[in-house]
C-alpha positions in Angstrom: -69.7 -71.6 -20.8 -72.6 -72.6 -19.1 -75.8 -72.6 -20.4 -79.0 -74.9 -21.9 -78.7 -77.4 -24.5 -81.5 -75.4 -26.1 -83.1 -72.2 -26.9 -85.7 -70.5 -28.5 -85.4 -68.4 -31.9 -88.0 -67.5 -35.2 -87.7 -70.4 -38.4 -88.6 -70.1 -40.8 -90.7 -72.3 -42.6 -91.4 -72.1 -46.3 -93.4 -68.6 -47.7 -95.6 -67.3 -45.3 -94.7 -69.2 -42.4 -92.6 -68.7 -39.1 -92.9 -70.2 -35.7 -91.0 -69.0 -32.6 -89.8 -72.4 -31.4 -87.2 -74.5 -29.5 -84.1 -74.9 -31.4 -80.3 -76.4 -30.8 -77.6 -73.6 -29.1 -75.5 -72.3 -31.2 -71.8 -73.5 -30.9 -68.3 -72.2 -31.9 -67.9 -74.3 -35.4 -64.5 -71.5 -36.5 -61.7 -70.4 -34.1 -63.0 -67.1 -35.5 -66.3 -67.5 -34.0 -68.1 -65.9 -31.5 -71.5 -67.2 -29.4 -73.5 -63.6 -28.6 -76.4 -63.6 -26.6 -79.3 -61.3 -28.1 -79.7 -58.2 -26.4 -82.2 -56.6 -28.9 -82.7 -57.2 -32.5 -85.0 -55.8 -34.9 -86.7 -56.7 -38.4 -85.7 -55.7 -41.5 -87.8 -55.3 -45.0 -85.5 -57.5 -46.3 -86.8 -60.0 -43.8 -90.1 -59.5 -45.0 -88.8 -60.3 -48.8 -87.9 -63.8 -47.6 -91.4 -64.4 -46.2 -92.7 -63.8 -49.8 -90.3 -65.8 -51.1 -88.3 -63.0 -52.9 -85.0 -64.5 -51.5 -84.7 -68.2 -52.8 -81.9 -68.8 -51.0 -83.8 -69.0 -47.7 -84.7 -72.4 -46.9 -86.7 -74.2 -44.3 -85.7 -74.1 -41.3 -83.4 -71.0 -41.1 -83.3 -68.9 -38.0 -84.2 -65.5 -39.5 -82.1 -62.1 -38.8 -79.3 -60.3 -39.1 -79.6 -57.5 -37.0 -78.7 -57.2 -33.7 -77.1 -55.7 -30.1 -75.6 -58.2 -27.3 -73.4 -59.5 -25.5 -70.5 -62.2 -26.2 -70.7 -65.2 -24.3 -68.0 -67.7 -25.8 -65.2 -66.8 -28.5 -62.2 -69.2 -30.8 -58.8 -69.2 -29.7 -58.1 -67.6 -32.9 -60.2 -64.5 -31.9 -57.6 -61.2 -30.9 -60.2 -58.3 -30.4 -62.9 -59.4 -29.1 -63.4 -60.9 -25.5 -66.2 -62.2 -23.5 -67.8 -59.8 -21.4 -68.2 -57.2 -24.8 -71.3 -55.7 -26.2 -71.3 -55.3 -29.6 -72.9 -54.8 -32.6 -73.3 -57.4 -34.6 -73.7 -56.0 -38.4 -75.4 -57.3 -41.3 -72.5 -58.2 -43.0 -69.9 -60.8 -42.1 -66.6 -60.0 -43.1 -63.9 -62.4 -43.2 -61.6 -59.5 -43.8 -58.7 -61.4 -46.3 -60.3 -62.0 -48.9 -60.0 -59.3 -52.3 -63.5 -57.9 -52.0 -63.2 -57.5 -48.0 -59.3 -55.7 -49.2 -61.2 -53.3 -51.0 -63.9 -52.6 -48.4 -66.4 -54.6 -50.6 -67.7 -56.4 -47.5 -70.8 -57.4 -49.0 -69.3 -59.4 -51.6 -66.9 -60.9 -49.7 -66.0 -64.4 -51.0 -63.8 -66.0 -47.9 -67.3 -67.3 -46.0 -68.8 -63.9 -45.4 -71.3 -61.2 -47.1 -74.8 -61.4 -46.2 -74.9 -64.8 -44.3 -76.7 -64.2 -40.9 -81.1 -65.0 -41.5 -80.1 -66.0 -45.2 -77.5 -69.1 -45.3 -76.4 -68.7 -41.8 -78.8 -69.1 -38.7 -79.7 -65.2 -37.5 -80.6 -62.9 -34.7 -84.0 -63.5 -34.3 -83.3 -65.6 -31.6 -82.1 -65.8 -27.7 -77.8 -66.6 -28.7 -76.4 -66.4 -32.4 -72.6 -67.6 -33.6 -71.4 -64.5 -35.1 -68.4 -65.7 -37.6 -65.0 -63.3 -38.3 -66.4 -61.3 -35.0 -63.6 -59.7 -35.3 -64.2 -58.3 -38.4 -68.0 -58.6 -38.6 -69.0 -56.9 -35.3 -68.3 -53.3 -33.4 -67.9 -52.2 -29.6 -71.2 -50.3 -27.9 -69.7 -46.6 -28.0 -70.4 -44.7 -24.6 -73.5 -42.7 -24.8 -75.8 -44.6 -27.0 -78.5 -45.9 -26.4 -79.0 -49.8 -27.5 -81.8 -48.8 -29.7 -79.9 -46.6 -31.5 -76.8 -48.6 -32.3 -79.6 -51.4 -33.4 -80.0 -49.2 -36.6 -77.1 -49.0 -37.5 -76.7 -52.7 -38.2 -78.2 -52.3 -41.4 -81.0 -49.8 -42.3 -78.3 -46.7 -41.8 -75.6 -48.1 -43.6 -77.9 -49.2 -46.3 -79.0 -46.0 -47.1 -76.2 -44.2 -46.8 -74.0 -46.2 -48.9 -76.2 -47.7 -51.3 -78.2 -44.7 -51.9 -76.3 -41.4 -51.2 -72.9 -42.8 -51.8 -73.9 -44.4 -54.9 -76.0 -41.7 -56.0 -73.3 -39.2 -55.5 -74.9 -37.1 -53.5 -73.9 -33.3 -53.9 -74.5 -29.6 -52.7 -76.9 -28.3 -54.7 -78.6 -31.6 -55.7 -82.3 -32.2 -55.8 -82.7 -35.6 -54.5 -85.3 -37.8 -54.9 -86.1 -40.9 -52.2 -88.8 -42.9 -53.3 -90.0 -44.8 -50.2 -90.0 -43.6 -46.8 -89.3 -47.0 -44.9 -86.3 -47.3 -42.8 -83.6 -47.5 -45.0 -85.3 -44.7 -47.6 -85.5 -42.5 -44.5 -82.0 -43.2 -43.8 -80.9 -42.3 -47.2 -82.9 -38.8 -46.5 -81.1 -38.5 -43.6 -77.7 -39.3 -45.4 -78.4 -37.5 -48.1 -78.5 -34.1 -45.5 -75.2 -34.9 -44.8 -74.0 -33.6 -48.6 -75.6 -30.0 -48.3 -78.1 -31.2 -51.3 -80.5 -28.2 -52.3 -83.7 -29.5 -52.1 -85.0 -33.1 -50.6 -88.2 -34.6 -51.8 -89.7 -37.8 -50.0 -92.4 -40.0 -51.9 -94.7 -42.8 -49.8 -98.4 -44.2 -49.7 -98.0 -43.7 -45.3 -98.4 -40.0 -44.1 -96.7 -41.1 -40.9 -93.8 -42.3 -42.9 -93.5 -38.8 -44.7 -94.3 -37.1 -41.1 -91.0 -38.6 -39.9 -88.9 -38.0 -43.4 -89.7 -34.0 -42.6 -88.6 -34.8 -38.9 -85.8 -35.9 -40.9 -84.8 -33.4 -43.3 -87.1 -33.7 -46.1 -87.9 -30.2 -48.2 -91.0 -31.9 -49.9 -93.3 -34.9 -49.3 -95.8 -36.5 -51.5 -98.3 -39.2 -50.8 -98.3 -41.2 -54.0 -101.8 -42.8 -53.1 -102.8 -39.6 -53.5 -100.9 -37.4 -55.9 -98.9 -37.9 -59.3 -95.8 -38.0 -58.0 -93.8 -37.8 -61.1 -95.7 -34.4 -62.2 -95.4 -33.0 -58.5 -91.4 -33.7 -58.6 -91.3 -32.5 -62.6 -93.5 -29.3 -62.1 -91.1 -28.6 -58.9 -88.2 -28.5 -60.9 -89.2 -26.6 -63.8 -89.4 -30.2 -65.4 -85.6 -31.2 -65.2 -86.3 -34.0 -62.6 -84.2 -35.2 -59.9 -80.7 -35.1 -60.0 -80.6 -38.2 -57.7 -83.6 -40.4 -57.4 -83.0 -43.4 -54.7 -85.4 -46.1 -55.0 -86.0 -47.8 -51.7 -88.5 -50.3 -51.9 -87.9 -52.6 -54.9 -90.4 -52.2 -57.0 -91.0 -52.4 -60.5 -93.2 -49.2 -60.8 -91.3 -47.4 -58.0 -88.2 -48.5 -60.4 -90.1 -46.8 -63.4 -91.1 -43.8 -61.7 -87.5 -43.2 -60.4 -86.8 -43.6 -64.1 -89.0 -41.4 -65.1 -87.6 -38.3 -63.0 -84.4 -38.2 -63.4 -82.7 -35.4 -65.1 -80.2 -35.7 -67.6 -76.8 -36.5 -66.1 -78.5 -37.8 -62.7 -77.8 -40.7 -60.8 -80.6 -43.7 -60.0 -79.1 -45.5 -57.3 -81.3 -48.6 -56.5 -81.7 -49.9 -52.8 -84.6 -51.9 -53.2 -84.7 -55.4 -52.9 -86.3 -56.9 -56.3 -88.1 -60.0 -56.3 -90.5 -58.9 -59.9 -88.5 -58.3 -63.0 -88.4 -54.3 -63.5 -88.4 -52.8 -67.4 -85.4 -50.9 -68.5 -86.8 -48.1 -71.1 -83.4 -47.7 -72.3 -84.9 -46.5 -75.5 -86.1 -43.1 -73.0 -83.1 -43.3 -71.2 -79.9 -44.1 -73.3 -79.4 -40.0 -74.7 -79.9 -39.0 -71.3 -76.3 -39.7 -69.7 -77.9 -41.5 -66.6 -76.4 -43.5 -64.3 -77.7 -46.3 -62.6 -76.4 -48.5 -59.7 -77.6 -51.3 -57.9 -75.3 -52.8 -54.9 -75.9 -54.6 -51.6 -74.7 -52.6 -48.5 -70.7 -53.0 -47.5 -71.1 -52.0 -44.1 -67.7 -50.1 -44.8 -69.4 -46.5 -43.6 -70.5 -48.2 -40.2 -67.6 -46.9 -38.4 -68.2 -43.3 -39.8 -71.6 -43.2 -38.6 -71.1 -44.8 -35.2 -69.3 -41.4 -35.0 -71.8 -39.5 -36.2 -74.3 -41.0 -33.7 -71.9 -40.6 -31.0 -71.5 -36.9 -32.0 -74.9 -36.4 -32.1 -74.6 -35.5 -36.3 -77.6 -38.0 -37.2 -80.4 -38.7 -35.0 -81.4 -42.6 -35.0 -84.1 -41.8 -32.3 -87.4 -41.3 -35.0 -86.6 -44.6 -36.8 -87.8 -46.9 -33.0 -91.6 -46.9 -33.5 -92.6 -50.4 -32.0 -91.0 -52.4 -28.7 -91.6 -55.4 -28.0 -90.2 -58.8 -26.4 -88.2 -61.6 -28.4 -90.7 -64.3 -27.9 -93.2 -61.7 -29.5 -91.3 -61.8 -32.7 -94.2 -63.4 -34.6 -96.8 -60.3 -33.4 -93.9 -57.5 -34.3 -93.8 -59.4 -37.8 -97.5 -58.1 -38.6 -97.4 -55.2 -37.3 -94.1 -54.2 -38.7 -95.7 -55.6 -42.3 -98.6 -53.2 -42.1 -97.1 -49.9 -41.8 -99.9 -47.9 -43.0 -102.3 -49.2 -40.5 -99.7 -49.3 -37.6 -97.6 -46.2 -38.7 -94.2 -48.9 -37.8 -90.9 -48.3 -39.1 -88.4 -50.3 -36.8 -89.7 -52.5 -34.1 -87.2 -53.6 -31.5 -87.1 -57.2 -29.9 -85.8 -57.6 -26.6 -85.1 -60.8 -24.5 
């Protein structure tokens, strides 16, 4: 394998800080392992959680990043399906595929060295090469006829939504289903949620080009909580039952309470957002109400199923890539991608 000593990725460097800087090459530390270079990568919300120090587990000097396209370079001698020459995507999750939780398709949890490493405890994708462990396990073949953008979103935001929030939320024809935020992974859950033949589709965000796209996406209803009550919009909608499903997608505490708020009895609030305040649990509302809540970090078990469905042209990734830019931009994509109000972003690609 031949290449430099060195290359260039984003650290980060306490709360608040990044630098896109010089940093050792990767190298093959399992016989699991692969070295991919970084075609494309993206940023996730999550990623802007560990810049305000919602995700303690981030230290100094990390290489942020866990999603990504490219192409394998170098892989172990214990690797079977995966050879160099391959472009893949590399997923959020690593999966060491033997342990209990990676038996039962719990690949976020998975105990034997994987879960959500890569940008957290694990150097990431924000950077020219990144050592992808288990590849075999933890990273897919490019399927003919998409586009690199659009396999990019399925790394994470896709999966995410669909799993953590329709799945969980159980999902059904006839459903009323609440997403509150309209980012990437609460769009995807819109999108998901389409999938389920649900009746009606509401969308709640403070960006009107957020809710522009979550109509592009299947979305019956939009409200623009900056501007509207959205709990007496979604109440008066329903003839005050509320939302069967309510999917919260930003991690909040009042986006938590409001999704509280409007479900109807029997519903389902499935939780995607990433938490970094303690959120109040008005159990003394909710406990008559046979509600069910669920919280859960995304498997990545569905990625396979929607690889297909991309492929098949059954969900359309296209809306999601609003921002391009170049990998030694990352620090520029950062602020726009934070300010998606003023800059109407919702994934920003990175290429080298």
């Amino acid at each position: 394998m031949s290449m430099s000593r060195t290359m260039h990725a984003l650290v980060y460097e306490g709360a608040g800080r990044t630098v896109w800087r010089e940093v050792p090459m990767p190298r093959l530390r399992s016989d699991t392992d692969a070295i991919v270079r970084v075609d494309a990568g993206t940023i996730c919300g999550t990623d802007l959680h560990i810049l305000k120090g919602d995700v303690p587990g981030v230290t100094p000097g990390r290489v942020l990043g866990h999603e990504a396209v490219g192409t394998v370079e170098e892989v172990g001698s214990g690797v079977r399906t995966t050879s160099v020459g391959d472009r893949v995507l590399i997923s959020c999750i690593t999966a060491c595929g033997c342990c209990r939780s990676c038996r039962e398709r719990r690949y976020g949890q998975c105990v034997g060295g994987g879960g959500w490493i890569l940008g957290r405890v694990e150097d990431g994708t924000q950077a020219e090469y990144v050592r992808v462990p288990f590849v075999d396990t933890s990273a897919y073949p490019m399927p003919v006829g998409l586009s690199e953008e659009d396999v990019l979103m399925l790394a994470d935001i896709a999966p995410t939504g669909f799993e953590v929030g329709v799945l969980n939320g159980r999902v059904g024809p006839g459903d009323t289903v609440v997403v509150i935020g309209a980012g990437p992974v609460g769009l995807s859950a819109v999108m998901g949620s389409r999938l389920f033949s649900p009746s009606h589709v509401v969308a709640v965000d403070v960006a009107d080009g957020r809710l522009d796209v979550a109509r592009l996406l299947g979305a019956d209803t939009t409200i623009n909580s900056r501007h509207e009550d959205a709990a007496s919009r979604i109440l008066d909608a329903t003839g005050g039952l509320g939302a069967d499903v309510a999917i919260e997608a930003v991690g909040a505490p009042e986006t938590f309470a409001l999704c509280a708020e409007i479900i109807t009895p029997g519903g389902r609030l499935a939780n995607i957002g990433v938490h970094g305040r303690a959120a109040t649990l008005h159990l003394e509302r909710l406990w008559s109400k046979d509600v069910t809540i669920t919280t859960g970090l995304v498997d990545t078990s569905s990625t396979p199923t929607l690889l297909r469905l991309a492929t098949h042209k059954q969900i359309d990734l296209a809306p999601f890539v609003t921002h391009a830019f170049s990998m030694s931009e990352v620090v520029e994509a950062y602020t726009v991608f934070a300010d998606p109000v003023r800059s109407n972003a919702l994934k920003v690609v990175l290429a080298l």
